[in-house]
N, CA, C and O of each residue as an XYZ file, in Angstrom:
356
protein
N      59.683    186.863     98.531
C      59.994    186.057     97.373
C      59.063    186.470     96.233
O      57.869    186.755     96.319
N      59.739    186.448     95.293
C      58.828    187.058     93.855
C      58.683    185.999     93.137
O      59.350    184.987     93.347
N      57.725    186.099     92.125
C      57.252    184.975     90.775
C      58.407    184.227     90.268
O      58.364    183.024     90.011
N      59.529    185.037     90.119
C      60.188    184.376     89.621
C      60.998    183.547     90.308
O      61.310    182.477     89.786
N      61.484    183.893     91.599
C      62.181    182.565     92.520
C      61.220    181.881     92.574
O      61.340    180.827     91.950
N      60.014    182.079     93.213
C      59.610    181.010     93.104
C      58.637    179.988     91.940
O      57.926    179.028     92.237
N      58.832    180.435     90.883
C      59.143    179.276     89.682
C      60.662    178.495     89.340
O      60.867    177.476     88.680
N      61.507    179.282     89.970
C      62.775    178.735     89.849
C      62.841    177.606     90.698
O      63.345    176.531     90.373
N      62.084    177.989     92.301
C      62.105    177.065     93.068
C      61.661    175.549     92.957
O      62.229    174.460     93.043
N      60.232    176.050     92.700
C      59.540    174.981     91.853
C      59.717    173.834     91.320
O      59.320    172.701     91.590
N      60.824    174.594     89.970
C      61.376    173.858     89.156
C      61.883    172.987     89.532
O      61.678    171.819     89.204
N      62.854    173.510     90.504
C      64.350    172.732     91.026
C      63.985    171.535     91.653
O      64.526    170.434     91.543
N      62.648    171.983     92.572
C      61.801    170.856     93.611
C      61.549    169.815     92.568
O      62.233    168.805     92.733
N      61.000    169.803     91.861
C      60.764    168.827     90.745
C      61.795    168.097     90.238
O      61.588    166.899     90.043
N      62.930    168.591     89.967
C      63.744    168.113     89.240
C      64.754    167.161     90.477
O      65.822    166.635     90.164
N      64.416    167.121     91.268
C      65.163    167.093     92.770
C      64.479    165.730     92.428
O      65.083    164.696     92.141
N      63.312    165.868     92.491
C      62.476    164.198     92.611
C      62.405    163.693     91.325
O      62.041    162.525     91.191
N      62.764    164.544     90.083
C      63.651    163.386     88.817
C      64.427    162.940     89.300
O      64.291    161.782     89.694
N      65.360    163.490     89.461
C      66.629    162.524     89.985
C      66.592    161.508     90.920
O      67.452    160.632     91.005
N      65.350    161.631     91.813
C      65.608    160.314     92.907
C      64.488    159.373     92.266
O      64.366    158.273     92.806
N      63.619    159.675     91.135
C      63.036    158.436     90.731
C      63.800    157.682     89.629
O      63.676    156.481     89.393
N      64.931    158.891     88.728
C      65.997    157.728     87.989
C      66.792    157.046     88.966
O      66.830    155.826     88.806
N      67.653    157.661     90.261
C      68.243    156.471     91.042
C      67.433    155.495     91.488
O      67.893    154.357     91.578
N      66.004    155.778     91.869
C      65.396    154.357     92.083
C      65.360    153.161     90.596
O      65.850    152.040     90.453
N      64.722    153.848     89.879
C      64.723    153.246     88.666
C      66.482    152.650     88.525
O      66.300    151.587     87.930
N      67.077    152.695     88.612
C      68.514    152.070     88.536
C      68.383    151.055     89.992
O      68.547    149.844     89.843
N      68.209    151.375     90.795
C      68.458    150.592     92.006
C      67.582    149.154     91.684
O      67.968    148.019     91.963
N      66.039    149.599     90.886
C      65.549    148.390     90.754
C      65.677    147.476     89.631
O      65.663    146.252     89.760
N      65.811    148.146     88.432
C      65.921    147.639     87.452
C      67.493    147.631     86.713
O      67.740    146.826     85.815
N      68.225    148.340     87.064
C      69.990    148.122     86.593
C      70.482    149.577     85.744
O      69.524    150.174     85.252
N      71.339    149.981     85.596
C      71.895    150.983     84.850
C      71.538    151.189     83.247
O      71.321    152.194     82.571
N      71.584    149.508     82.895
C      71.130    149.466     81.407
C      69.752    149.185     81.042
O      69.405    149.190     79.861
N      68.991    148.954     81.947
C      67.226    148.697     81.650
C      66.702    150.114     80.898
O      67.038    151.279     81.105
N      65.933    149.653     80.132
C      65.467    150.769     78.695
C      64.163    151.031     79.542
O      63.660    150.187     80.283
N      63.542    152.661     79.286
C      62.606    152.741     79.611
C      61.706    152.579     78.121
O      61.781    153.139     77.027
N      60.805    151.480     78.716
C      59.263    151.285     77.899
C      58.915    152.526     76.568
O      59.003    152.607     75.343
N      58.606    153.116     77.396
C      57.664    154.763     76.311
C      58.794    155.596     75.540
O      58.573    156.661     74.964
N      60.191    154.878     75.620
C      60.687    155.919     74.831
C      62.065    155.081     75.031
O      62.941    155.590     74.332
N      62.458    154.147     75.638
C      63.874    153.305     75.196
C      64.988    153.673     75.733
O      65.938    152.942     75.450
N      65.297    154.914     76.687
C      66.152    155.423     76.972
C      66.419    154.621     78.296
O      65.560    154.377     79.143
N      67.980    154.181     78.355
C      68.229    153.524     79.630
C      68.167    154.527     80.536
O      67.900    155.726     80.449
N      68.570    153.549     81.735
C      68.749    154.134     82.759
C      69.448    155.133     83.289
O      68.920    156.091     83.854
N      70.852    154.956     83.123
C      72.182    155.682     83.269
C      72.047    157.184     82.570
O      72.497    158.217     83.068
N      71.216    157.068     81.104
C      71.029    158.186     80.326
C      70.057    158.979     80.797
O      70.321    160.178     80.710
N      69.048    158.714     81.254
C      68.072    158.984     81.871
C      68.171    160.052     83.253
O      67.735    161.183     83.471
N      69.248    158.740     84.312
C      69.711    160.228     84.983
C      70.681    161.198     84.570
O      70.681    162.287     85.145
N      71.415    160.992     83.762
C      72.163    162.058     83.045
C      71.802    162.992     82.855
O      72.546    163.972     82.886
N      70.463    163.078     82.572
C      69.725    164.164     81.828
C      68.923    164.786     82.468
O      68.514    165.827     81.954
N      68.295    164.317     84.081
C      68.228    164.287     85.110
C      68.937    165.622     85.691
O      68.748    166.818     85.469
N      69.733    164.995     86.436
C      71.038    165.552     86.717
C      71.373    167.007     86.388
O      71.561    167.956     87.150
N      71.408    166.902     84.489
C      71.565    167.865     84.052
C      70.380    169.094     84.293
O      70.680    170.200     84.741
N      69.638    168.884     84.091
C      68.166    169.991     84.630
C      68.182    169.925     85.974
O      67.166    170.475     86.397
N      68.842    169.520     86.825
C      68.893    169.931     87.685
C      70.024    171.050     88.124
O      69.675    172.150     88.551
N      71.048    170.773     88.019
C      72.251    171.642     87.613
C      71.473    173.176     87.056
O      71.185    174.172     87.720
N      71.319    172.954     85.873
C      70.568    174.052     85.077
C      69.530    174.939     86.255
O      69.952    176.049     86.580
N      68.539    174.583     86.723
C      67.709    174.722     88.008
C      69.116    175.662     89.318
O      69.214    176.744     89.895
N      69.695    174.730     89.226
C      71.129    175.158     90.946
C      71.917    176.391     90.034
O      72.375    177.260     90.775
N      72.174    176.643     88.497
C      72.786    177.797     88.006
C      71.748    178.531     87.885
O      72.146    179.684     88.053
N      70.275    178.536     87.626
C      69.674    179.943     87.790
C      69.348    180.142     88.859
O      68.935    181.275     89.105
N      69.390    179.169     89.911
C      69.151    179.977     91.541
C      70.701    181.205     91.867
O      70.794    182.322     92.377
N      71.643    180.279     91.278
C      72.699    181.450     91.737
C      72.450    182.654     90.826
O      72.491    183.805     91.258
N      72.262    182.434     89.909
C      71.973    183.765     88.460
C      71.261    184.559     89.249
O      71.641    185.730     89.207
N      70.220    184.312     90.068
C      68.982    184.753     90.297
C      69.029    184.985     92.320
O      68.128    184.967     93.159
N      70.415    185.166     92.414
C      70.545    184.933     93.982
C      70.300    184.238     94.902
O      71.092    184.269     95.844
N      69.296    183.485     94.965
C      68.765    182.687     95.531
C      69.556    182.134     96.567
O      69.285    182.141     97.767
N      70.888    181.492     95.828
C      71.966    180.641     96.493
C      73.422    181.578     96.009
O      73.670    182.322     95.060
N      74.051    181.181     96.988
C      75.460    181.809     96.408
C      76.258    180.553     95.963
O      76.792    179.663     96.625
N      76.188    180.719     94.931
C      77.666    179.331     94.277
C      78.422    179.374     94.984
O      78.544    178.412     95.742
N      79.468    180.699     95.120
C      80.444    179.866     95.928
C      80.551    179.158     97.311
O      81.416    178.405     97.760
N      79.027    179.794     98.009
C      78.980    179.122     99.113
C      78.502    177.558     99.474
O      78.511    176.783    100.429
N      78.064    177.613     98.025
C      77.425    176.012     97.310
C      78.866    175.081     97.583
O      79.030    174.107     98.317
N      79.634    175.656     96.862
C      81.074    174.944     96.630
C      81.614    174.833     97.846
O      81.904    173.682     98.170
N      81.902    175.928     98.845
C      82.140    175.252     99.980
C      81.606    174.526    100.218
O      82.229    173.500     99.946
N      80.376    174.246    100.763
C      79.404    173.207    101.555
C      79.481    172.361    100.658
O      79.082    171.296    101.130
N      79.863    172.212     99.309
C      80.484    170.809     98.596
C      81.831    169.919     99.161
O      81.875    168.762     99.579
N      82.825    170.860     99.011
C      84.075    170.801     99.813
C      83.712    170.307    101.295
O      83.791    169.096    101.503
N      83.465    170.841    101.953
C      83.025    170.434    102.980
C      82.005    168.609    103.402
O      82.298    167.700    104.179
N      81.093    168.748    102.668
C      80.697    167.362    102.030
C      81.654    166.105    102.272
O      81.664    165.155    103.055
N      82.753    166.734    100.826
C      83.620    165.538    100.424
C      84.531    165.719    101.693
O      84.642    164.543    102.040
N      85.034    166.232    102.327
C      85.532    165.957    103.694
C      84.897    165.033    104.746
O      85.558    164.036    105.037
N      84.121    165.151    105.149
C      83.013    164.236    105.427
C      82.560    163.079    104.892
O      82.043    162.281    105.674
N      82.647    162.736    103.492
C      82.643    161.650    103.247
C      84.182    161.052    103.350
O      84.094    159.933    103.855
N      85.487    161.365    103.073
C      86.512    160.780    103.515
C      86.349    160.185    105.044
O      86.781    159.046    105.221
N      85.931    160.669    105.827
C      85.854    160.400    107.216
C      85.100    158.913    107.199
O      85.626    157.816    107.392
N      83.527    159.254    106.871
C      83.038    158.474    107.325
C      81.647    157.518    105.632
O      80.502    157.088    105.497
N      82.629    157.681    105.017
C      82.819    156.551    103.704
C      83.445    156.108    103.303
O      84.445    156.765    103.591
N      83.778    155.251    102.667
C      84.300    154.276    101.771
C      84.359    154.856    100.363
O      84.588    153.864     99.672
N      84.290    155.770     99.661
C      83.681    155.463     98.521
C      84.846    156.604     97.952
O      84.931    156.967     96.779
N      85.653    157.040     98.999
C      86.613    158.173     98.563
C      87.932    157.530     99.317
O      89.018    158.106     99.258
């Protein structure tokens, strides 16, 4: 692994645990609760989240790391699995 995967990696690791401290932050405080230091709700918050993370999962494929399309299967695959054994599809 070279400098640059692993700053890519890095990144992604980080941004992995944005996203699960905006879903906590929603779980405790609601979708529309403003954050303090800067006013931005919740919902927006992981949006943006989300989005750098994405950004992070397209330069691992840019950068080989991961193969997209094999991403997309094991997505596909996923949502099969959740039909089975969720509710939520």
């Amino acid at each position: 692994m070279n400098n640059k995967e692993k700053e890519i990696l890095l990144i992604a690791q980080e941004e992995c645990a944005e996203v699960t401290q905006a879903i906590s932050k929603i779980f405790r405080f609601g979708f529309d609760s403003r954050w303090p230091e800067d006013g931005i709700n919740n919902r927006s918050r992981l949006v943006e989240e989300v989005g750098d993370l994405v950004a992070m999962i397209k330069l691992m494929g840019d950068n080989n790391i991961i193969d997209i399309d094999e991403v997309a299967k094991a997505a596909e695959r996923k949502i099969t699995k959740l039909k089975t054994w969720s509710s939520i599809l």
